[in-house]
C-alpha positions as CSV (number, residue, x, y, z in Angstrom):
1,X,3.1,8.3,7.7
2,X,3.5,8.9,11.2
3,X,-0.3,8.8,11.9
4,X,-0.6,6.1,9.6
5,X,-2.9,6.5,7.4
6,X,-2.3,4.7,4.4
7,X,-4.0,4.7,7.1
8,X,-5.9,4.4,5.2
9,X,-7.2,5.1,2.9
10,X,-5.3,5.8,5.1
11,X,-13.6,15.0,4.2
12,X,-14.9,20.6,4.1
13,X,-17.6,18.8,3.8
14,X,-20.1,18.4,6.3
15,X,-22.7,15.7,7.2
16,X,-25.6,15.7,10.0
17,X,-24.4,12.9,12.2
18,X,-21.8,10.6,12.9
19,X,-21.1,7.5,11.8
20,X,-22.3,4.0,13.6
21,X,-20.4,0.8,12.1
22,X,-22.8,-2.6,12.8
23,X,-20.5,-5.4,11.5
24,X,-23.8,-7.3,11.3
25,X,-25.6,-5.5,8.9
26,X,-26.4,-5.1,5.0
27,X,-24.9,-1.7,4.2
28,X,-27.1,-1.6,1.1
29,X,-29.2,0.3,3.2
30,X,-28.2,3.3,4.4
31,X,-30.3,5.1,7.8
32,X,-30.1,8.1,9.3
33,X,-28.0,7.1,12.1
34,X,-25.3,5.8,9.1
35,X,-24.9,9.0,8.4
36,X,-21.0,10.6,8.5
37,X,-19.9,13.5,9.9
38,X,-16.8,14.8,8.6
39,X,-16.3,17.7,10.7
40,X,-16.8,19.1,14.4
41,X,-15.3,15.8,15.8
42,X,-13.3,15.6,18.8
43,X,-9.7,14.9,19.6
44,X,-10.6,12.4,21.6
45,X,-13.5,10.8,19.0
46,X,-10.5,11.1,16.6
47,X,-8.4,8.9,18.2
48,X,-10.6,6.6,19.0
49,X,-11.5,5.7,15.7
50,X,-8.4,4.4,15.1
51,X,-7.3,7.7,13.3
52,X,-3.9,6.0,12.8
53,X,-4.5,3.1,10.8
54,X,-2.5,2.1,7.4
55,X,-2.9,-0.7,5.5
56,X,-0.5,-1.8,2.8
57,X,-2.8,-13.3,2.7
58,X,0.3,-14.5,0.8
59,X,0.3,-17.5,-0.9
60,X,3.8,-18.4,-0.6
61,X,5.8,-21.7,-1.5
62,X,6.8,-23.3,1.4
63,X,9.4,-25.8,-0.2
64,X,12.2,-24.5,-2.3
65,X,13.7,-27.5,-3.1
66,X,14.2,-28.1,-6.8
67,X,12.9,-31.9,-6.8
68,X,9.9,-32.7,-8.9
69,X,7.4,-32.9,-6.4
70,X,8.5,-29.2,-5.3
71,X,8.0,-28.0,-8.8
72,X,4.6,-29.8,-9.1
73,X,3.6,-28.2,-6.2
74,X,4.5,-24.7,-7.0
75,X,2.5,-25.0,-10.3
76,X,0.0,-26.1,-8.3
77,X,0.2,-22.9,-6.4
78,X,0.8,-21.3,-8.9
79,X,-2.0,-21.8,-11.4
80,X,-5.0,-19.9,-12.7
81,X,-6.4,-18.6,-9.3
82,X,-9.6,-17.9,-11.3
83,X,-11.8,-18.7,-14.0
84,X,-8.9,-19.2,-17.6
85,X,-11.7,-17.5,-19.5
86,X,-11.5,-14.6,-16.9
87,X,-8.2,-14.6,-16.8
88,X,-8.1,-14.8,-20.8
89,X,-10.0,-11.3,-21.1
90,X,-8.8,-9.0,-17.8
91,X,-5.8,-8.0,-18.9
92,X,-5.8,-5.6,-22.1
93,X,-2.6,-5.3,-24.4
94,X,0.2,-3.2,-23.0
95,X,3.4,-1.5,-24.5
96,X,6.5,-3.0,-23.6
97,X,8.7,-0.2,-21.3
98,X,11.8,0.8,-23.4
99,X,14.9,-0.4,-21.5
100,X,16.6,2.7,-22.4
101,X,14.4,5.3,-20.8
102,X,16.4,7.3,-18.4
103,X,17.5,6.9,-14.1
104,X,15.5,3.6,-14.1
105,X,16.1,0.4,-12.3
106,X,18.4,-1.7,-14.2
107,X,19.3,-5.3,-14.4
108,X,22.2,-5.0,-12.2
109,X,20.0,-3.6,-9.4
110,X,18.3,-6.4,-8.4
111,X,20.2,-7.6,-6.3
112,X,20.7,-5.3,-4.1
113,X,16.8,-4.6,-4.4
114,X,16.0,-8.2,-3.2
115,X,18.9,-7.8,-0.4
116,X,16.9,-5.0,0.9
117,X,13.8,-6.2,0.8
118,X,15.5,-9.9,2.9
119,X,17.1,-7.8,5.1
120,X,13.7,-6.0,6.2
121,X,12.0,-9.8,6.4
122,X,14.6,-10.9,8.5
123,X,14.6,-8.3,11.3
124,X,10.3,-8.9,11.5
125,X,10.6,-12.6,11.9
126,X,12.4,-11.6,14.9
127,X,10.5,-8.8,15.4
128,X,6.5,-10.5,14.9
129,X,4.9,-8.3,17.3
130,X,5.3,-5.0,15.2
131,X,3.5,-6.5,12.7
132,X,0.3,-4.3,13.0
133,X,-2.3,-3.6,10.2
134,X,-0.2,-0.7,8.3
135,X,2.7,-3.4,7.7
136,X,0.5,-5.9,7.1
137,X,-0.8,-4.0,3.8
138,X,3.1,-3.7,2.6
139,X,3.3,-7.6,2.9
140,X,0.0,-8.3,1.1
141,X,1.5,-5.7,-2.0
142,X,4.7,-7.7,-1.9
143,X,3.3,-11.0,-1.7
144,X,1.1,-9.8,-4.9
145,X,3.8,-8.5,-6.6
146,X,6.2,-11.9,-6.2
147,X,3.4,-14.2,-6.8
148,X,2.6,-12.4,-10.2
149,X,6.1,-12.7,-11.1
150,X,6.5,-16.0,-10.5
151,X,3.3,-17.2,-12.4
152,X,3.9,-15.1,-15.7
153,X,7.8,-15.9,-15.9
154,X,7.9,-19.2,-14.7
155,X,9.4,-20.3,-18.1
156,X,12.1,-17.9,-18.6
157,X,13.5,-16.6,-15.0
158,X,16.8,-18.0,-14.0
159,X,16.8,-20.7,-11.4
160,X,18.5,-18.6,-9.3
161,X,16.6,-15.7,-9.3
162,X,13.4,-18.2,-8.7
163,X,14.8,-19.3,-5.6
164,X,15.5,-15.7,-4.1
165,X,12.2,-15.0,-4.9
166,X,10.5,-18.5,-3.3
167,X,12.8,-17.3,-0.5
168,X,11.1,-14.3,0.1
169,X,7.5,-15.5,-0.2
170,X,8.1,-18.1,2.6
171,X,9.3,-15.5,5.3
172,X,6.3,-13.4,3.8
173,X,3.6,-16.3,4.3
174,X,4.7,-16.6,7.6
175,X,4.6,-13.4,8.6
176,X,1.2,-12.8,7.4
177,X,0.3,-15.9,8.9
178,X,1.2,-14.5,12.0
179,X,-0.3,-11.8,11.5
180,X,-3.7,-13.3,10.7
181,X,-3.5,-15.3,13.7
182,X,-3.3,-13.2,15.8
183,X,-5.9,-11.0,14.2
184,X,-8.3,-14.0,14.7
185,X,-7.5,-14.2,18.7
186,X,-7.9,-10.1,19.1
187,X,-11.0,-9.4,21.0
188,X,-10.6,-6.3,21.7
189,X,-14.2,-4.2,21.8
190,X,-11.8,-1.0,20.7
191,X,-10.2,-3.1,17.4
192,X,-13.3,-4.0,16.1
193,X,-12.9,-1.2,13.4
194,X,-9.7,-1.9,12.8
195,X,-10.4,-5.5,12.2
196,X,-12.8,-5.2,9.8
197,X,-10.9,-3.2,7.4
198,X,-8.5,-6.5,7.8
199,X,-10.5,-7.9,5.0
200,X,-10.1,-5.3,2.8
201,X,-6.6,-7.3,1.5
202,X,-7.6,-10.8,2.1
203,X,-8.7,-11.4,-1.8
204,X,-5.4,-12.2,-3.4
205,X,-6.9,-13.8,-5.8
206,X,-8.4,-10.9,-7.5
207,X,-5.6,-8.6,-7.0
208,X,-3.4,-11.0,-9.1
209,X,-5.6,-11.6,-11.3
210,X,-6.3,-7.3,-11.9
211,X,-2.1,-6.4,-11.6
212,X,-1.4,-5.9,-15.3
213,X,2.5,-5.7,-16.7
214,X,3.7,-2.4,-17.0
215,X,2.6,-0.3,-19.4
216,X,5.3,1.9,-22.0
217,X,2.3,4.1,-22.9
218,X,1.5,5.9,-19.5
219,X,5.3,7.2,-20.3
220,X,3.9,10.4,-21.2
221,X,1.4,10.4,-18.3
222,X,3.6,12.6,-16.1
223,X,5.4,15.6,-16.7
224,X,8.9,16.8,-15.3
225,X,8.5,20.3,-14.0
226,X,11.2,22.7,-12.6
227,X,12.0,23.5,-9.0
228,X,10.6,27.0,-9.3
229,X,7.2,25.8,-10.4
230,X,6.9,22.9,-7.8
231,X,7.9,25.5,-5.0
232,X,5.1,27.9,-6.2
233,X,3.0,25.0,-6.2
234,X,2.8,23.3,-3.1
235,X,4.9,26.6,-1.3
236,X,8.1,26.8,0.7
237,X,9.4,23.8,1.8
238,X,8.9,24.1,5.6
239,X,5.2,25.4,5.0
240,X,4.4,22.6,3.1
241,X,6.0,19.7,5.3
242,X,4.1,21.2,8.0
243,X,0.9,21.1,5.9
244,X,1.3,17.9,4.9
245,X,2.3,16.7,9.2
246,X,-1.2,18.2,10.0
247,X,-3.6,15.3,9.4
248,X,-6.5,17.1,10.4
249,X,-6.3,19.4,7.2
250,X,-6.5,16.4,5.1
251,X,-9.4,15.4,3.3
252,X,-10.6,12.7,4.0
253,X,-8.9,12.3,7.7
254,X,-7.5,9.1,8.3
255,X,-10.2,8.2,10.7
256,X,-13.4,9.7,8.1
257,X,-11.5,7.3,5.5
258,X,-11.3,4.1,7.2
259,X,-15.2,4.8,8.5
260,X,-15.9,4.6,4.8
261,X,-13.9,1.8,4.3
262,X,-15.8,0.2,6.5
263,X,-18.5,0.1,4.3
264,X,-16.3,-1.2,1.2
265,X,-15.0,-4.4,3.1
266,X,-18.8,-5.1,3.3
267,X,-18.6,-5.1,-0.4
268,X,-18.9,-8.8,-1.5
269,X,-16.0,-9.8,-3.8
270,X,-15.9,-12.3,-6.9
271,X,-15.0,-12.5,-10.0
272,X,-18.0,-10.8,-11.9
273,X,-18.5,-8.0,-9.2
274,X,-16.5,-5.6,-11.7
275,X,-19.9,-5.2,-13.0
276,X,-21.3,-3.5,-10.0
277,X,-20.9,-0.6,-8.2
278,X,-19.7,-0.4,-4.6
279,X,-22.4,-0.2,-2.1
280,X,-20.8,2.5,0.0
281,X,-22.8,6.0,1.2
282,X,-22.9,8.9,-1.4
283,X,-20.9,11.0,1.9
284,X,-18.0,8.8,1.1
285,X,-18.2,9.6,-2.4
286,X,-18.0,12.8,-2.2
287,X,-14.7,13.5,-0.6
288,X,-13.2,11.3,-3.4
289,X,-14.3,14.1,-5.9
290,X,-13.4,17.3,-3.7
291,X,-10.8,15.6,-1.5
292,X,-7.2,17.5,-0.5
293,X,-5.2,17.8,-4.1
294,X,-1.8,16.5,-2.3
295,X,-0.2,14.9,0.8
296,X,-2.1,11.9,2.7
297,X,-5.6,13.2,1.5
298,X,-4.6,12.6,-1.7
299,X,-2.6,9.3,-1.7
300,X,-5.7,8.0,0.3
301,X,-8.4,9.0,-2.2
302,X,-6.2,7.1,-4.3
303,X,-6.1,4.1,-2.1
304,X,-10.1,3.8,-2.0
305,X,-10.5,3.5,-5.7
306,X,-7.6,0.7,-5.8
307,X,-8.9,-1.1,-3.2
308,X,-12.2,-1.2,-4.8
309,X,-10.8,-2.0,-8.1
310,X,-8.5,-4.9,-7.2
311,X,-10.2,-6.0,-3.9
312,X,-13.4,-5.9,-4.7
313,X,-13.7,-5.5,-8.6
314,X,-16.7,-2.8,-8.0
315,X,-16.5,0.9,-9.1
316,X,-17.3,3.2,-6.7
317,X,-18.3,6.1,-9.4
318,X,-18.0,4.3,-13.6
319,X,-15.5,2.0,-14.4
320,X,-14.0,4.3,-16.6
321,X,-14.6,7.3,-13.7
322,X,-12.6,5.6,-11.5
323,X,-9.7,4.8,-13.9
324,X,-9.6,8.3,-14.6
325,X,-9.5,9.7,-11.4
326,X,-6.3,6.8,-10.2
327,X,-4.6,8.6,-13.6
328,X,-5.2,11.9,-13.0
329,X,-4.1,11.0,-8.3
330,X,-1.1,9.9,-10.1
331,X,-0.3,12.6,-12.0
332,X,-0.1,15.4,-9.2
333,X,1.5,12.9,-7.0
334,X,4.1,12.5,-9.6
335,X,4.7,16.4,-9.4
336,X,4.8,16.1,-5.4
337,X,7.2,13.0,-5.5
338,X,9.4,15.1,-7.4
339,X,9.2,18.3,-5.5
340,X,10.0,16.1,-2.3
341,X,12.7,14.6,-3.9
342,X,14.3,17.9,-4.4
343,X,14.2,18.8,-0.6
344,X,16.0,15.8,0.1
345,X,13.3,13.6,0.8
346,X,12.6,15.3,3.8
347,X,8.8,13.6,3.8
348,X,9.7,10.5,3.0
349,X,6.9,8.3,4.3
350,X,4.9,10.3,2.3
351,X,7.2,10.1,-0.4
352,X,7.1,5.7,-0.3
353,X,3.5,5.7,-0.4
354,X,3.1,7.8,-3.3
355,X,5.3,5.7,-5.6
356,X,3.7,2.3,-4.0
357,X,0.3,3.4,-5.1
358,X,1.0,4.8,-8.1
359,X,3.4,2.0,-9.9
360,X,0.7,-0.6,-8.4
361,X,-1.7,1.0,-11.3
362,X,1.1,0.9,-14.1
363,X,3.1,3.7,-13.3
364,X,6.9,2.9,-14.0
365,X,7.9,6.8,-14.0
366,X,7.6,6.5,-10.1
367,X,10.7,3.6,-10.4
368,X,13.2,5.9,-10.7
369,X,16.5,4.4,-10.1
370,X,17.5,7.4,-7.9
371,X,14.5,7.3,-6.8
372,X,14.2,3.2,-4.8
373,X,18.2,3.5,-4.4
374,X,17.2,6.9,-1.9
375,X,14.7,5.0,0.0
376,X,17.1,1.9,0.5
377,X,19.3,4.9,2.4
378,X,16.6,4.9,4.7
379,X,16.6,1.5,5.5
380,X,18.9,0.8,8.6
381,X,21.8,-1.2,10.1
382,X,18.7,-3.4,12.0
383,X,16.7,-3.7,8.5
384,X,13.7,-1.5,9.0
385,X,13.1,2.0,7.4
386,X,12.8,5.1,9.2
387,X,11.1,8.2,8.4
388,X,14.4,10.9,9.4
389,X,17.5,11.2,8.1
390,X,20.6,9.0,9.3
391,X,21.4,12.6,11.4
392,X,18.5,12.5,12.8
393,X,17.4,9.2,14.0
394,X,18.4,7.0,17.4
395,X,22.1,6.1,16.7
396,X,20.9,2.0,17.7
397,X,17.8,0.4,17.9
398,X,16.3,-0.5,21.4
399,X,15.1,-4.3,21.1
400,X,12.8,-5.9,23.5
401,X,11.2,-2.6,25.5
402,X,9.4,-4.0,27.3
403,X,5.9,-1.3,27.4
404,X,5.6,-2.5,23.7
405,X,6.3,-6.1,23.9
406,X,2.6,-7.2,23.1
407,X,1.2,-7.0,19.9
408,X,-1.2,-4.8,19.0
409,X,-3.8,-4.7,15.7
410,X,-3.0,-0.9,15.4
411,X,-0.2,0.7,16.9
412,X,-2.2,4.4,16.7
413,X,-0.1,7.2,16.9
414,X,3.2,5.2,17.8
415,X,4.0,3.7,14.4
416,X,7.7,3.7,15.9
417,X,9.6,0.3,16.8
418,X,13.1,-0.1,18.5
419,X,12.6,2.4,20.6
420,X,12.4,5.0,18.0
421,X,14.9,3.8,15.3
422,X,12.2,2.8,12.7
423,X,9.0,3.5,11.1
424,X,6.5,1.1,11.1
425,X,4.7,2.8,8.2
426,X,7.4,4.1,6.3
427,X,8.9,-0.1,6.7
428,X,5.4,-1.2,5.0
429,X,5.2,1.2,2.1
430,X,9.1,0.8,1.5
431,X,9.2,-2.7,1.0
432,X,6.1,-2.9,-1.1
433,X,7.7,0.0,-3.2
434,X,10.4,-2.4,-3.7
435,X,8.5,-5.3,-4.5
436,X,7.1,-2.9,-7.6
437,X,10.9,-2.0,-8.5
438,X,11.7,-6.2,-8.6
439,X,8.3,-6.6,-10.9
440,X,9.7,-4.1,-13.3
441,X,13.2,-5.4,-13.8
442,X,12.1,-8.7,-14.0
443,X,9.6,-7.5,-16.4
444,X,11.4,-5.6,-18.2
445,X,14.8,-7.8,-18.6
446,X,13.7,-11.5,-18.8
């Protein structure tokens, strides 16, 4: 997304007044000056609430060597991050994915998967600075994806496929390292929003604890439609990639949803906080109800409910009401995926983070084989991803301009980097959609 949103997570309705954020204070009670306005703001209010922010620590293992104090180690990292009694009972029984179901990942794929994904690392540990909070996210997902791996097929991967993965998780760490370093020495007054919703991925713990194998059953979750019926759907293709480019129809915005997430990373997070619900203003409730049906406005009403889930193990509505709701997101999105896939993925930022989302809850069907080998045609000669065509893109990066040399928390509107040839956003959802597509070959064939 070029505006970022995953950007977060990245509303017609409308509230008295806007908005103040105190860092400082117990959202569990809500004033009349916390009150959101989701319409009848600005251009200018809009940007400055960082409408442009996307959001996709690791815990990877530094030592790959194969000696016996590296392999006590890594169980070490490895083990139970929680409670083994909480662990014992979070997970409920799940039906093994046929391996013959049709255009998915196979076995063979994996390596080029995994090349893709190295190639990506490599060019950001040259390339630290355009690390901002959107790529950040994609790491975390990978990071959460590997580690999973690693911990429930530590007895039966091969050796070699272990080390490619260990690999991968010790570029990871230290780019999120970086990353977090740098977003401890940011005092900038005009990040301070941004750098909340940091937290909102710091729990690892919990998401690896929540990320469940996935599940054969949700195979009849989506349906296949036909061209005819999509196009009627979501309308002509130039309408509807112009609909989906205007951020400002969305609902939520990007900037209304990271307001609200605000209030979620002031959510405490343990173990036993499943029980709870999310302390967060009924004004972000609502759009999560009555929210845009596709594009962004979608994929980040989706986002909320996952965040709380895994982040924060609170539901924002029921348990069960939020479950439902991340089914029935996924379903439409499966629809759109497909109906963008058909128009050669002419949206495909859009396109990344609607099967990163979705197979993060359990849903393989967005793994299609043709499906992860078309967004590895986006990646490019440098490593990143862009959001256009070959045709269409900068024939060669730009490296080392210097107007964008610092680092900044949130690159806003610019989620571009050598000089044009990449996507920042489209680089964070792509590798984390990858990360899913290694989780279910692995899972699926060892």
């Amino acid at each position: 997304m070029q505006i970022l949103t995953m950007n977060l997570l990245f509303l017609c309705i409308i509230f008295p007044t806007v908005l103040t954020i105190n860092n400082n204070t117990d959202n569990s009670n809500f004033t009349r000056n916390e009150d959101i306005t989701f319409e009848n703001t600005t251009k200018s209010d809009t940007h400055k609430e960082n409408q442009n922010t996307s959001i996709i620590k690791p815990i990877a293992q530094k030592n790959n060597n194969t000696t016996k104090h590296a392999k006590s180690k890594l169980q070490k990292k490895n083990a139970n991050p929680l409670d083994p009694r909480d662990l014992k009972n979070e997970h409920r029984p799940v039906k093994p994915v046929p391996r013959d179901l049709p255009d998915m990942p196979q076995e063979a794929d994996l390596e080029e998967i995994t090349d893709s994904i190295n190639k990506a690392l490599d060019l950001l540990m040259e390339n630290k600075n355009d690390i901002d909070i959107s790529l950040s996210y994609g790491l975390f997902l990978l990071d959460v994806n590997l580690q999973t791996i690693l911990r429930n097929k530590r007895n039966t991967l091969p050796s070699g496929i272990s080390f490619n993965l260990k690999n991968i998780l010790e570029k990871n760490d230290q780019l999120m390292k970086f990353f977090k370093n740098m977003v401890e020495r940011d005092n900038d007054p005009d990040d301070a929003l941004s750098k909340s919703l940091t937290t909102l991925f710091n729990h690892e713990r919990l998401w690896i604890s929540r990320l469940e194998k996935y599940d054969g059953a949700l195979v009849n979750e989506t349906v296949e439609e036909e061209f005819n019926k999509l196009e009627y759907q979501y309308s002509y293709w130039d309408k509807y990639r112009d609909n989906v480019g205007d951020f400002n129809k969305a609902i939520p915005r990007p900037d209304q949803s990271n307001r609200c997430l605000s209030y979620l990373a002031n959510n405490h997070a343990s173990k036993d906080s499943w029980k709870k619900r999310c302390k967060i203003p009924v004004q972000c409730k609502n759009p999560l109800e009555k929210g845009t049906d596709y594009g962004y406005g979608l994929t980040h009403r989706l986002l909320y409910l996952q965040l709380a889930y895994y982040g924060y193990r609170c539901h924002v509505f029921s348990e069960q009401k939020d479950k439902d709701m991340r089914q029935k997101f996924c379903k439409k999105m499966y629809a759109e995926a497909t109906y963008i896939s058909m128009n050669d993925y002419g949206v495909i930022d859009l396109f990344v983070e609607q099967l990163c989302l979705c197979a993060l809850d359990g849903h393989f069907q967005f793994l299609h084989r043709s499906w992860l080998l078309s967004i590895i045609s986006f990646q490019t000669d440098a490593g990143c991803f862009s959001d256009k065509s070959a045709e269409y893109r900068p024939r060669k990066p730009k490296y080392d301009i210097p107007l964008f040399r610092g680092w900044k928390l949130d690159k806003g509107e610019n989620q571009y980097m050598l000089g044009g040839h990449c996507n920042v956003h489209t680089t964070s959802a792509a590798i984390a959609t990858l990360g899913f597509g290694v989780k279910y070959i692995l899972e699926t064939y060892y």
